[in-house]
C-alpha positions as CSV (number, residue, x, y, z in Angstrom):
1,X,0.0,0.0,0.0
2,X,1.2,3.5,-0.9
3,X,2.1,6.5,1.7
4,X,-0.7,8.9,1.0
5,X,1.3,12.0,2.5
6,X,-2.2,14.0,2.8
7,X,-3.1,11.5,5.1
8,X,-0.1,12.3,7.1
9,X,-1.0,15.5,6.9
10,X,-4.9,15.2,8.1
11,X,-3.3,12.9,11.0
12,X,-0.8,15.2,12.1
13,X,-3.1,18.2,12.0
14,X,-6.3,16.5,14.2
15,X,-3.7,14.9,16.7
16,X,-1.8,18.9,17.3
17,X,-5.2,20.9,18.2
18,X,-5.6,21.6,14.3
19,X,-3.7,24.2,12.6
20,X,-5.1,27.3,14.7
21,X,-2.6,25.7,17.1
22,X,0.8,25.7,15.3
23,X,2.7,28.4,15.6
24,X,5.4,27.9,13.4
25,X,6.1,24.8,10.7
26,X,9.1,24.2,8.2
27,X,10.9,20.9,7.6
28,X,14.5,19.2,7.3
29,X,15.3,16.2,4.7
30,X,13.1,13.7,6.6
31,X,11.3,15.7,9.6
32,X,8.0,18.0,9.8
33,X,9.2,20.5,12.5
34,X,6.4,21.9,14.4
35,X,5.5,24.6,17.0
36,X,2.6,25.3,19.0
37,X,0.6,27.8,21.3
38,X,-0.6,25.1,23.2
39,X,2.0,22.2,23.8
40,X,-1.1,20.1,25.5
41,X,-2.6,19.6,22.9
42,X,-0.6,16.9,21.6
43,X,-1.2,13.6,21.3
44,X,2.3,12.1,21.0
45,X,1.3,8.5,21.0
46,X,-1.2,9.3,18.0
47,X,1.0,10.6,15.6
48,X,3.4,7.7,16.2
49,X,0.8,5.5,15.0
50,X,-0.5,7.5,11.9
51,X,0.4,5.1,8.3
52,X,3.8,6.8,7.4
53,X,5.0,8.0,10.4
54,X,8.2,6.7,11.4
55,X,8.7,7.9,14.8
56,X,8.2,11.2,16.8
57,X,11.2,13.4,18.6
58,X,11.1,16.2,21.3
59,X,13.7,18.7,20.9
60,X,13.1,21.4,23.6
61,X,9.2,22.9,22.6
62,X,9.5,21.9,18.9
63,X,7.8,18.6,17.5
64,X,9.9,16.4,15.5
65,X,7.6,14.6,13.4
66,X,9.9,12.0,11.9
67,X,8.1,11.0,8.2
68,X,11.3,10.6,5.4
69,X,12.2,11.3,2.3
70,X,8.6,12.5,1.2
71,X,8.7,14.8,4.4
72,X,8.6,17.8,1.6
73,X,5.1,16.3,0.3
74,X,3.2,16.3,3.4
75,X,4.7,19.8,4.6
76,X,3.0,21.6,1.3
77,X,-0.5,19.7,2.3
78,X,-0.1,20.8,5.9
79,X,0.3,24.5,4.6
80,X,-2.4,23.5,1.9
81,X,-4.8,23.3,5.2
82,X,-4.1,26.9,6.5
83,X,-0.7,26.3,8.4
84,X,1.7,29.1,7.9
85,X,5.1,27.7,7.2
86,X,8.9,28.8,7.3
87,X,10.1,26.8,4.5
88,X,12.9,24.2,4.4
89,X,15.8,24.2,7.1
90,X,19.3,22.8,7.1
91,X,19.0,18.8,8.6
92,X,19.8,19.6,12.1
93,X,19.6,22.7,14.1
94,X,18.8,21.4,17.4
95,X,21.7,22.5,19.2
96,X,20.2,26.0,19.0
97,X,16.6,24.7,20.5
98,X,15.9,24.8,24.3
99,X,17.2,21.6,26.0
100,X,14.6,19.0,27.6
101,X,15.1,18.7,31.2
102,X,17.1,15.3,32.3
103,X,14.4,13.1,34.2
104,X,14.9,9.9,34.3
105,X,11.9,9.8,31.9
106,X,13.3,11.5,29.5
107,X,16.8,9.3,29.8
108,X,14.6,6.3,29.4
109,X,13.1,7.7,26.5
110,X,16.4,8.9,24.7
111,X,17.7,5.3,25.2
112,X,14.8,3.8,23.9
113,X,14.6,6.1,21.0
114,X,18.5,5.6,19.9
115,X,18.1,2.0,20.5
116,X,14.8,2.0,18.0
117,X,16.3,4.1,15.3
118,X,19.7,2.1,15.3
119,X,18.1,-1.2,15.0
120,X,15.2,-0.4,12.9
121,X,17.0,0.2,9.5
122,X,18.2,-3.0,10.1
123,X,15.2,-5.0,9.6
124,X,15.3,-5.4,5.5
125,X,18.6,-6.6,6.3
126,X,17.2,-9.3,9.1
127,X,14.3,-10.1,6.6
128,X,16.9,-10.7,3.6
129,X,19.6,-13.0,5.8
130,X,16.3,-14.8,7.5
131,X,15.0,-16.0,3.6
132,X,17.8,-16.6,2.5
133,X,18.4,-19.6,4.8
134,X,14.4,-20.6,4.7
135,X,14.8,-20.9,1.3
136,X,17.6,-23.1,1.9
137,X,16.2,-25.6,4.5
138,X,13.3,-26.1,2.4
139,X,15.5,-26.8,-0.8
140,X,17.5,-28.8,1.8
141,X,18.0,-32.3,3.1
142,X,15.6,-32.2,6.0
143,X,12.7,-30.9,3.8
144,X,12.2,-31.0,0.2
145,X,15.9,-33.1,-0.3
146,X,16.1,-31.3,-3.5
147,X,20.0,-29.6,-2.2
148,X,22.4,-31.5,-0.5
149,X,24.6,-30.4,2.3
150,X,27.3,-30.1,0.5
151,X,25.9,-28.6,-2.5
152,X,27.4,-25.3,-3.4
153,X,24.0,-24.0,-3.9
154,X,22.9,-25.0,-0.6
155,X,26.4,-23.8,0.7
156,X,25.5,-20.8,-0.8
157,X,22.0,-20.0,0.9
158,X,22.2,-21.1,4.2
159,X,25.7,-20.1,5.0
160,X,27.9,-17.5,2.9
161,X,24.2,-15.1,2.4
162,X,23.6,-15.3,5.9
163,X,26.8,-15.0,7.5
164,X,26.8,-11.4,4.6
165,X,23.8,-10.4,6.2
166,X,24.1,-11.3,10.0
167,X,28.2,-11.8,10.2
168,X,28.8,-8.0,9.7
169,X,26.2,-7.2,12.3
170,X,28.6,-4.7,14.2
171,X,29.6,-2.2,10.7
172,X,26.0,-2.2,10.1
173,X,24.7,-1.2,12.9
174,X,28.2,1.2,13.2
175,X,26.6,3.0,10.5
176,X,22.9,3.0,11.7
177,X,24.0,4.2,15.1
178,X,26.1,6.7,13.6
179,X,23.1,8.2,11.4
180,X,21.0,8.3,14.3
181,X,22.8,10.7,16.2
182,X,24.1,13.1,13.1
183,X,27.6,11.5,13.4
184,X,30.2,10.3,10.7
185,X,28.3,7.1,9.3
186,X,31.8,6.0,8.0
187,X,33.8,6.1,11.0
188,X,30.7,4.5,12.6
189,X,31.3,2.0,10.2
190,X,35.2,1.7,10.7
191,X,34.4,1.4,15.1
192,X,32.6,-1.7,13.4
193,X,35.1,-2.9,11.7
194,X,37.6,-2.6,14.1
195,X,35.5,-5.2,16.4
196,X,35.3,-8.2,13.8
197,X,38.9,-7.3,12.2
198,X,41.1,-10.4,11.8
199,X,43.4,-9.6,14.4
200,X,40.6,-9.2,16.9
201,X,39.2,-12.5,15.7
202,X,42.4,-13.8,16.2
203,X,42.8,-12.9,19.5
204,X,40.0,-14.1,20.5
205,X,40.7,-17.7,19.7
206,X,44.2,-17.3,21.3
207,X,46.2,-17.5,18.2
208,X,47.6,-13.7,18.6
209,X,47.6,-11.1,21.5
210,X,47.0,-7.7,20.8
211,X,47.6,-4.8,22.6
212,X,46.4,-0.8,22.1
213,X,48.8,1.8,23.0
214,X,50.8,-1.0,25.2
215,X,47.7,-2.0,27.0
216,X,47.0,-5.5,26.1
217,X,43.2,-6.0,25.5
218,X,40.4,-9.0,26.6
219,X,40.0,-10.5,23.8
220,X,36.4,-11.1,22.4
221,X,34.7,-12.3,19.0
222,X,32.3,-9.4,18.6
223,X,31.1,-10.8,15.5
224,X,26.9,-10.6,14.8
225,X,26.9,-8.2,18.5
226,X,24.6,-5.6,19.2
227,X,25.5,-3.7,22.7
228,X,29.7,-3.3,22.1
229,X,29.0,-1.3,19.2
230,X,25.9,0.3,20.3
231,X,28.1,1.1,23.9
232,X,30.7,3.1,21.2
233,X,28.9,4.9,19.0
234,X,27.4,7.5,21.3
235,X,31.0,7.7,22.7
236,X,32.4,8.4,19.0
237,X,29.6,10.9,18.4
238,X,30.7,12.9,21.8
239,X,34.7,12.9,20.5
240,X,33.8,13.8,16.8
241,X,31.9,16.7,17.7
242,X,34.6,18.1,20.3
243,X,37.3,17.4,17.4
244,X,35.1,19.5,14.9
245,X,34.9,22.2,17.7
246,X,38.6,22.6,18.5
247,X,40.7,21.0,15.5
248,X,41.1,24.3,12.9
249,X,39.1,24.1,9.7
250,X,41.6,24.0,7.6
251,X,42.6,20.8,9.2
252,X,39.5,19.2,9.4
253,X,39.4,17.3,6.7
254,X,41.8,15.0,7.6
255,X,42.7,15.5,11.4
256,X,38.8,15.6,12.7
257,X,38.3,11.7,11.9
258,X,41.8,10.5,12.7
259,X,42.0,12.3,16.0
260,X,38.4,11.0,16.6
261,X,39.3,7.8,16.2
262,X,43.0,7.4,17.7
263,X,40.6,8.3,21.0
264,X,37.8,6.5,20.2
265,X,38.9,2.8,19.2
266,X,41.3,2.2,22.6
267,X,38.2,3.1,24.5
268,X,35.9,0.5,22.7
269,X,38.5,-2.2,22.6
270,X,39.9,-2.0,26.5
271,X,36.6,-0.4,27.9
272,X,33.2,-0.7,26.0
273,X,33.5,-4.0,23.9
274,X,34.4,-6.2,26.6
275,X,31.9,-4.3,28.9
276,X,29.2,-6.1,26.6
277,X,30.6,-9.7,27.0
278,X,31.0,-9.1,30.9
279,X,27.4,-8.1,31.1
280,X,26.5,-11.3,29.1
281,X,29.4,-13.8,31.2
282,X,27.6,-11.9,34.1
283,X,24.4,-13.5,33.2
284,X,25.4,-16.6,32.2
285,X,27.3,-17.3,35.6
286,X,24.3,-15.9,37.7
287,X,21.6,-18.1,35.8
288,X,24.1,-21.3,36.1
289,X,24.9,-20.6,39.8
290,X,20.9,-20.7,40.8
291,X,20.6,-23.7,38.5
292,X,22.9,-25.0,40.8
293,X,20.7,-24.8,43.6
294,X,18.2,-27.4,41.8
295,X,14.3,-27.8,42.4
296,X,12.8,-24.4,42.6
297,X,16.0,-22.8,41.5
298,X,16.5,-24.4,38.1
299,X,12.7,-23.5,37.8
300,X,13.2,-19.5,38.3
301,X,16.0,-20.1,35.7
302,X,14.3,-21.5,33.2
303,X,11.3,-18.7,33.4
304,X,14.0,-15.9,32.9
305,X,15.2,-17.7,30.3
306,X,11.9,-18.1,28.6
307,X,10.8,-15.0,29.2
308,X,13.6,-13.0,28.4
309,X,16.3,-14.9,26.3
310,X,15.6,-12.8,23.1
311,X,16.3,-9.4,24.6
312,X,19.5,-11.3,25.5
313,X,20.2,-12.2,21.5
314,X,18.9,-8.5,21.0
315,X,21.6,-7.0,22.9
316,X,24.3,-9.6,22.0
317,X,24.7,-11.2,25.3
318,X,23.4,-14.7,24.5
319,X,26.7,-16.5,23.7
320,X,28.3,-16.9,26.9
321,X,25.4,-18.7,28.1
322,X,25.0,-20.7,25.0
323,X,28.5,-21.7,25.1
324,X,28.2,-22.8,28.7
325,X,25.7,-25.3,28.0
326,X,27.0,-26.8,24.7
327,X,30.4,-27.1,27.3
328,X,27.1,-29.2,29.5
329,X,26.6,-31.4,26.5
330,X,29.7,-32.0,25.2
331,X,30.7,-33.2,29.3
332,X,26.9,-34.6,30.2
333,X,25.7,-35.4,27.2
334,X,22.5,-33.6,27.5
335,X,21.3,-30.0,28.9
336,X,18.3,-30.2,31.5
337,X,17.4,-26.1,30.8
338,X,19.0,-24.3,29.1
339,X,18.2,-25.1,25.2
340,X,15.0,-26.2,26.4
341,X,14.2,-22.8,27.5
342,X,15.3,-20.6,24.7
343,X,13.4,-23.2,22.2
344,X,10.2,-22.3,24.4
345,X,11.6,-19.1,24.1
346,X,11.6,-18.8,20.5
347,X,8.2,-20.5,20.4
348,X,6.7,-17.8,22.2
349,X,8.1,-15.7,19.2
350,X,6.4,-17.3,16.8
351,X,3.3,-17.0,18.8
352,X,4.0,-13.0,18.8
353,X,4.1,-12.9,15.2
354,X,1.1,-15.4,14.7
355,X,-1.1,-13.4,17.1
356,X,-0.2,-10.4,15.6
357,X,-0.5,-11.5,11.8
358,X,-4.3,-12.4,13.0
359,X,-4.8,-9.2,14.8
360,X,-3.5,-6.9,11.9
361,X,-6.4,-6.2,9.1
362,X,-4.1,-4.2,6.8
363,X,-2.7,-6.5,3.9
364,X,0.3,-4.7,3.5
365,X,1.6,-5.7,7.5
366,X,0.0,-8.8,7.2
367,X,2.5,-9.4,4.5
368,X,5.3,-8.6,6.1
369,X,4.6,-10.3,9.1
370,X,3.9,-13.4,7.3
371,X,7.4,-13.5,5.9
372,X,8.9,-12.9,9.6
373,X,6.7,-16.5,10.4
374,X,8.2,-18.2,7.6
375,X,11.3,-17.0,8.5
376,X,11.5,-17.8,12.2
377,X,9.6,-21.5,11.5
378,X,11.2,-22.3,8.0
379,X,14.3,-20.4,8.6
380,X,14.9,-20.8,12.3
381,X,15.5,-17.0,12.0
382,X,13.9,-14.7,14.4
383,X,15.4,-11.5,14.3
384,X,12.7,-10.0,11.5
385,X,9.8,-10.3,14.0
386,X,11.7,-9.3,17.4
387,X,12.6,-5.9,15.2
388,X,10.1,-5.9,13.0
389,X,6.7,-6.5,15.5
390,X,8.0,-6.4,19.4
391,X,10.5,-3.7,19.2
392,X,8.0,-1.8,17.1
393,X,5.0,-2.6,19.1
394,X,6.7,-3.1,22.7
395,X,2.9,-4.2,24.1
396,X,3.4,-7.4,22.2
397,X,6.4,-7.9,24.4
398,X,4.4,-9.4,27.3
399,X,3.3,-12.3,25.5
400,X,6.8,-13.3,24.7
401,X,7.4,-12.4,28.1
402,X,4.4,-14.7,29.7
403,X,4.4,-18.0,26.9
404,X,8.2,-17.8,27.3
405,X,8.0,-18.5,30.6
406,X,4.7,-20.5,31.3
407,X,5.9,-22.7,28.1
408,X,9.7,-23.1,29.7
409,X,8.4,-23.9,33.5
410,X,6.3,-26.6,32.1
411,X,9.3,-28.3,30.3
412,X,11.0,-27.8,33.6
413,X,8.2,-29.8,35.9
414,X,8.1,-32.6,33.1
415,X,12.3,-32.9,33.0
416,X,12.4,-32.3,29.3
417,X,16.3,-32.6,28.1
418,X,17.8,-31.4,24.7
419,X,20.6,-33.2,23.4
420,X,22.8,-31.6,20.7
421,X,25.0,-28.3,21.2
422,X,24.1,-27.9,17.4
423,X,21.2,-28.6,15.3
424,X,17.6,-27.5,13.8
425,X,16.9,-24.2,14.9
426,X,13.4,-24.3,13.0
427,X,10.1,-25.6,13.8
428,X,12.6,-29.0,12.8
429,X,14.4,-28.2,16.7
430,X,12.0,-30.7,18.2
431,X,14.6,-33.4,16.3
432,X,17.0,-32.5,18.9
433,X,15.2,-34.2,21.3
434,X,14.6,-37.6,20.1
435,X,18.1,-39.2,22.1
436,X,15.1,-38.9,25.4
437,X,12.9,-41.1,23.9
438,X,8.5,-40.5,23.0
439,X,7.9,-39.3,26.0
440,X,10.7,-36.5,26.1
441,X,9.4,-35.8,22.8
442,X,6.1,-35.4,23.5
443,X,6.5,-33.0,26.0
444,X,9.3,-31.0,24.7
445,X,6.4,-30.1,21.9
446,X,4.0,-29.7,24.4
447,X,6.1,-26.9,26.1
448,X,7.0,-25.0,22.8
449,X,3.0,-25.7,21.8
450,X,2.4,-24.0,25.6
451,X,4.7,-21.2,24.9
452,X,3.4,-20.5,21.0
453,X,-0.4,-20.6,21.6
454,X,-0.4,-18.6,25.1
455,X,2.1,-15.4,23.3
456,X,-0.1,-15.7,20.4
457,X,-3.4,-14.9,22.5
458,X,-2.1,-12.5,24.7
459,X,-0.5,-10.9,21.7
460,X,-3.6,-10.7,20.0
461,X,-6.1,-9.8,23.1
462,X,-3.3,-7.1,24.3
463,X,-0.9,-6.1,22.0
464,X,-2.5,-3.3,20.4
465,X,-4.2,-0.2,21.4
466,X,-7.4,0.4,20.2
467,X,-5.3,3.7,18.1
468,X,-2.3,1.5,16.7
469,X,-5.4,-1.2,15.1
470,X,-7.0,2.2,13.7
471,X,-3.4,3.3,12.0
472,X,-3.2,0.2,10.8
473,X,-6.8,-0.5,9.7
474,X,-6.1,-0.7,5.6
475,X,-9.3,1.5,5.4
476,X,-8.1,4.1,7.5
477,X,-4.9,5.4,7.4
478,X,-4.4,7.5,10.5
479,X,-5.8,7.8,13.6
480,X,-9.0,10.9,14.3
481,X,-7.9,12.9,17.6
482,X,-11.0,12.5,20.1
């Protein structure tokens, strides 16, 4: 379905007080600027869920309406419906608008909203590596047989296009990050780099040591992270702009991103980067010591784990943990909770995108979120719907948060056990159970059925307000203020 921009415009305008309540409008490359006599009038959360509307931002008393490339469009029809305007503007002025106070609201909210637009861009990207390897295992030996393991082809698709998309995770989001707060998206790129560069790599495996300025570093494989290069980014935007204040302009050029980043890369190596794998070793150690305490405690473990395990993949803190049970197969030969509650885990994922797919009338979502399902059950890929439906619709959160963990408890009570440190990661998972015989199967299923059905419904009772279904409606494009 097409943007209609006067849409946006009609949206904007009954959700602001109507135009008798702006006092001033113009507009950057991608944001309607706005205004107003009466800031109250407002409805924030409206706007956000007007068709076309990527996302709204406060800076000081002016409205931020955050539209795109066809921002130009919908500023002439908002001045077609009697707004005066002040023309274009250069991209960011901001620094010359009144600050917002620091609450710890608005903290919260600054977090959130650098977190959202970093990881947002990213979903074609997500959607692309996810079919990719769906294609694959249905051309593959465990479906349709047609590809071979070791058929280039199949080589191809599951692995090499992947790895492209999902491998490189840290430049991506380098330059993402970067955008989002108006700094150099190339240097982003480069502090991305820099964490999956060979000699990091290396390191990381033992075969080298490394050092920066004399300091040796922890070594870490940062490859397909989130929070290391999310950590530096707003550390590199700080240093960039107090190199562009202070290095001369005839200098600029050349010494503004060096100097930026002979200050910036020591402090993501030695401080930042290894922050991120601390706060996931942290985890990992504090869910395995209360495991350790068995009955109850193992229970409590395994309802964290189901409940939260994909905001651990989201920030890039999940592989110490995995790595710590694969270390329980390889020694036990099985693991009692952990796999068994990340699979209920990624059930209740599929249940978020299910109930949401049955909840949303408009075709055009419906068809997106239909490719996240075949993704995450065909592909074993769930990145597309954690960006693409819970980070974008955080009230479908709970029922990942509640099937997780209701689905993961049960296969707790029932002693289901997984049995490979690698295998199906698909709807085909449940083959990783089979070593614990009919019964192990049979409630393994059970629990991920548990976890599925129970985040669909409570995604689809509760995942929407009443204003998001009406932005979404096909037959109505944005929401009318009350």
């Amino acid at each position: 379905m097409a943007v209609d921009n006067q849409k946006i415009a009609e949206g904007v305008l009954a959700n602001v007080g109507g135009a008798e309540n702006i006092a001033s409008a113009t507009h950057c490359m991608t944001r309607l600027r706005l205004t107003f006599k009466d800031k109250s009038k407002v409805d924030g959360d409206a706007i956000k869920a007007i068709m076309g509307v990527i996302d709204i931002n406060w800076a000081g008393e002016q409205l931020q309406v955050i539209i795109g490339q066809s921002v130009p469009k919908v500023y002439d029809a908002v001045l077609a419906m009697g707004v005066e305007g002040e023309g274009a503007i250069d991209e960011n002025l901001d620094e010359n608008l009144m600050k917002e106070k620091l609450t710890p609201k608005a903290v919260g909210n600054k977090i959130l909203d650098y977190l959202s637009g970093s990881m947002v861009p990213m979903i074609p990207l997500l959607m692309g590596g996810g079919l990719f390897r769906t294609i694959a295992a249905i051309l593959g030996p465990t479906m349709l047989g047609i590809l071979s393991v070791d058929d280039p082809t199949y080589t191809f698709l599951y692995t090499t296009l992947y790895e492209a998309s999902f491998y490189f995770m840290p430049i991506y989001l380098g330059y993402s990050a970067a955008k989002k707060l108006k700094a150099s998206e190339v240097l982003g790129m480069l502090c991305g780099g820099v964490l999956i560069a060979p000699t990091v790599i290396a390191a990381a495996t033992g075969s080298t040591a490394i050092s920066v300025y004399g300091f040796q570093i922890v070594p870490g494989n940062y490859a397909q992270s989130v929070l290391p290069i999310i950590l530096t980014i707003p550390v590199m935007a700080q240093i960039e702009k107090w190199m562009k204040k202070h290095v001369p302009d005839v200098l600029s050029t050349m010494f503004v991103p060096w100097f930026t980043m002979i200050v910036t890369i020591p402090i993501e190596l030695i401080v930042l980067a290894p922050i991120g794998n601390l706060i996931g070793t942290g985890i990992a150690n504090a869910l395995f010591g209360l495991a350790d305490v068995g009955g109850i405690g193992i229970l409590i473990v395994m309802a964290v784990l189901g409940a939260f395990w994909q905001l651990f993949v989201i920030a890039g803190m999940h592989m110490p943990v995995i790595l710590l049970a694969q270390v329980q197969i390889i020694a036990m030969g099985y693991d009692p909770f952990v796999f068994v509650s990340t699979n209920c885990a990624m059930a209740a994922v599929w249940g978020c995108a299910i109930g949401a797919f049955l909840r949303i009338h408009n075709k055009e979502e419906k068809g997106m979120i239909g490719g996240y399902i075949a993704s995450a059950l065909l592909g074993g890929v769930t990145e597309p719907t954690l960006f693409g439906v819970l980070l974008r619709w955080r009230r479908t959160m709970l029922g990942m948060f509640i099937g997780g963990a209701i689905g993961a408890v049960f296969s707790g009570i029932t002693g289901v056990t997984y049995y490979l440190a690698g295998g199906a990661s698909n709807f085909l998972v449940i083959t990783n159970y089979l070593q614990g015989g009919t019964q192990n199967v049979i409630f393994a299923v059970i629990g991920m059925a548990i976890s599925c059905v129970i985040a669909a419904v409570v995604v689809y009772m509760t995942g929407f307000t009443k204003e998001e279904l009406e932005a979404l409606d096909h037959e109505k494009s944005y929401p009318v203020a009350a």
